[in-house]
Every structure is written in C-alpha cells, then in structure tokens.
N, C-alpha and C positions, 0 to 999 in steps of 0.2 A: 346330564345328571339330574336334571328338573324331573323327571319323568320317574325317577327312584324315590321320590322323597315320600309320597304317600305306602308307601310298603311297610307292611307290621315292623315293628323292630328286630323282632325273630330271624324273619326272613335277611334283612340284613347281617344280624347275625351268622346264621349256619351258612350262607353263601362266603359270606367273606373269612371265614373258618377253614371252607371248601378250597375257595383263592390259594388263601395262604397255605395250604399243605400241598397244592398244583405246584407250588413255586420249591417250596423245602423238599420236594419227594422228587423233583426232576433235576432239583442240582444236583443230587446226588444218585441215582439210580447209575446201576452198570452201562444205559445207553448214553449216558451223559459223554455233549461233545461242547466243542467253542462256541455253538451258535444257540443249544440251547440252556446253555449255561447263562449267555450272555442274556438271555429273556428270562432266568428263572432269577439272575440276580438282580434285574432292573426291578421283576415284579414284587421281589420280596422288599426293598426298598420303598416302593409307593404304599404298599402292600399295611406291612410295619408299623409304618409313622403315620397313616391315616384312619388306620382302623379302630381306635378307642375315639378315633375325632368323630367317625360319623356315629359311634355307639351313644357318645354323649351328648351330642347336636343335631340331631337327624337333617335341620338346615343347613348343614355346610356343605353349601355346593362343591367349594375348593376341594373339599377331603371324599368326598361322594366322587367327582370326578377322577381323581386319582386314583381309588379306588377298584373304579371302572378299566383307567389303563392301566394300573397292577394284574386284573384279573386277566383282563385280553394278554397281555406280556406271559402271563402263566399258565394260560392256554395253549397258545404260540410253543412255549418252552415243553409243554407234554409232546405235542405233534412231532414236536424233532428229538425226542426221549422217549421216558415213558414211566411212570410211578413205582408202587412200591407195596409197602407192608401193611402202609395206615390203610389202603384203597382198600388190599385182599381182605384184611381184616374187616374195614367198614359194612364190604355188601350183604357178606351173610347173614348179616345183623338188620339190615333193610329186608331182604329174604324171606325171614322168619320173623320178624318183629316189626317189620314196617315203620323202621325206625327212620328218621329224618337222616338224609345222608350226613350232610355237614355237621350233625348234632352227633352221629356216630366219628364223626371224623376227629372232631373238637375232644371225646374221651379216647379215642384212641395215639393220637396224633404224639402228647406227651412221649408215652412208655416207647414208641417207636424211635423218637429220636435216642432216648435215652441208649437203645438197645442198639443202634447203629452208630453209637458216637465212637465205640471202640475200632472200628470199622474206618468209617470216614470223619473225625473229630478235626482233624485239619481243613475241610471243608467246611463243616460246619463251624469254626471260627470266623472263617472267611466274610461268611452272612453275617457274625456275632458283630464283627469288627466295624463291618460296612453300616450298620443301624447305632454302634456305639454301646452295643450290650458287653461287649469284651475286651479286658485290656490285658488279659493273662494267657495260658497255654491251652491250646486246642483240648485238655483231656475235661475242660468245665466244658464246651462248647455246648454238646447235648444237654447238659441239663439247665444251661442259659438258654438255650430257643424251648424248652420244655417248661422253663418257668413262664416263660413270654408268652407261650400258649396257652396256658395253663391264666395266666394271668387272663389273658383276654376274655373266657370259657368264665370266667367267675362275673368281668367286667357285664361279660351279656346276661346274666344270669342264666343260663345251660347249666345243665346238671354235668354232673365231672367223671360219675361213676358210672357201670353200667347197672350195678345195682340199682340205681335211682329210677333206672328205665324200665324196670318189672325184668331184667334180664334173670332168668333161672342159671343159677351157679353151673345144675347139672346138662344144660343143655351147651358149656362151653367146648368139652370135646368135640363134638359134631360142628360146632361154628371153626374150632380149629383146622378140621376134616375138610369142610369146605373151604375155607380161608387159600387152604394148600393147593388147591387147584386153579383158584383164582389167577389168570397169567399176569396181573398188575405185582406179583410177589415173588416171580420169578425174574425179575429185572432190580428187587431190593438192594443196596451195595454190602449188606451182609447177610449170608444165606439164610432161608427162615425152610422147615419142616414144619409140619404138625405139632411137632415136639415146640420148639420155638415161638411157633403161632398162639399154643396153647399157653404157652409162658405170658406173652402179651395179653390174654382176654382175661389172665389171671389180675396179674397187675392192676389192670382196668378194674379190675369187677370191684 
C-alpha cells in the first residue's frame, strides 16, 4: 500500500468508485454463481468500510491496504461473473467525452442500483446488512447502497451530475443507442433497452 500513497486524491477516488461498482454489479448480474459472489461480497466489505478512511487520511496504510484486497476480490468476482448497466452506461460517455471512467461510474452507479432494486432488492439487502446500512426490508436496499455512493461521490468531491461534466442533454439518445450494445448490459439482473438506458442518462443528467 506504501507505493499508493503519493497518487493525486482523484485518482484514488474514481479507482476506488470503479472497485466498488466491480463488487455491486457482479453480485448481482445474471452470471452470478457461489464463487463469485463470495469475492464480490468480501470485496464490498473491505471495499465499504475503507474508503472514506483513505479519502480522509491518504496515510492510512491499514485502509489503503484493504482497499487494495477489496479491489483484487472484485476483480476476481467480474472473471467468474460479469457486470452490468452502470459499465454500459459509463463507456459511451468515455467514448465521446473522454470522461474519467470511475468519475462516469460514481454519476451513474446511484440511478442503477436504484433501477435494479425492484429486480434484486433481496440481494442488495444482503450487502446492506453485511456493512450495517440496513435493519429493514429489502425494498430500501437500493436506495441505501445509492445513498452510500452517493455519499462517498460528494465525500471525494466528483461531480454527481452529468451535467456538471459539459454532458449535452441532446446527445443522451445516442449515449442510450450505444449503451445498448454494450455486452456488460446484457448480463444486468434487470433487463435494460435503449428505452431503459435512456431513463438512466436521464436521471443522471
């Protein structure tokens, strides 16, 4: 973790952004199985609880390290799965705007979970419960890991909207067009079209 500690804040930032949506998008995706489930919920776990620690200390070794084996665990957990809505959504947006992936991840990532909690909300308790964000019924789930990210995105200071990003309103149909092709959106655990997609950049914008 010594070796991480001179890296802008940023970069800390949108990587550990990036992390945490590896670990939320492959517990739940349609290829989700027992093995990489069990790496998507260890890494959200380290994942979680360490990442406003290295945002506010950039010396904590302990939380930098941890960190590091949340990301590798949620690396691990894509290889034997595979992602989702936030991914398709994010590239076309790097694409065409050259936008920081994890900074695309961090505005999109909220509205995703939101829009999949009707879907899988019993999952996403799961995670809620395991970090201690939830003591009630899976239908808050989404919009508890939505506020959590959401939180973290303000913590870093990253912008939340995509407006903030020079994103043109009229250029979201074609980001949705693209989006839909994207194969990370075809493994989503709730179906996403164009129609769908476009709801999402909406949200965001």
């Amino acid at each position: 973790p010594e070796v991480t500690v001179s890296q802008p804040r940023t970069v800390t930032a949108v990587t550990g952004i990036d992390a945490l949506s590896h670990a939320l998008e492959s517990y739940v995706c349609t290829r989700r199985n027992p093995l990489s489930q069990a790496f998507a919920r260890e890494a959200w776990r380290a994942l979680e609880q360490n990442f406003d620690r290295v945002l506010r200390n950039p010396n904590d070794l302990e939380a930098r390290g941890a960190m590091q084996i949340g990301a590798y665990f949620a690396g691990a957990a894509i290889e034997n799965s595979m992602l989702g809505a936030c991914h398709a959504c994010a590239n076309p947006l790097t694409a065409h705007y050259g936008l920081t992936h994890g900074l695309a991840i961090g505005i999109l990532l909220p509205h995703v979970l939101r829009f999949n909690n009707a879907t899988v909300g019993a999952l996403y308790a799961e995670l809620a419960h395991d970090v201690g964000l939830l003591n009630g019924d899976a239908l808050a789930a989404g919009e508890v890991l939505a506020q959590r990210i959401a939180g973290f995105v303000q913590t870093a200071g990253l912008p939340s909207r995509l407006a903030d990003c020079g994103i043109s309103r009229g250029i979201l149909p074609v980001l949705a067009e693209e989006a839909a092709q994207q194969w990370t959106g075809r493994y989503n655990p709730r179906p996403v079209s164009d129609k769908e997609l476009l709801q999402l950049y909406e949200a965001a914008y």
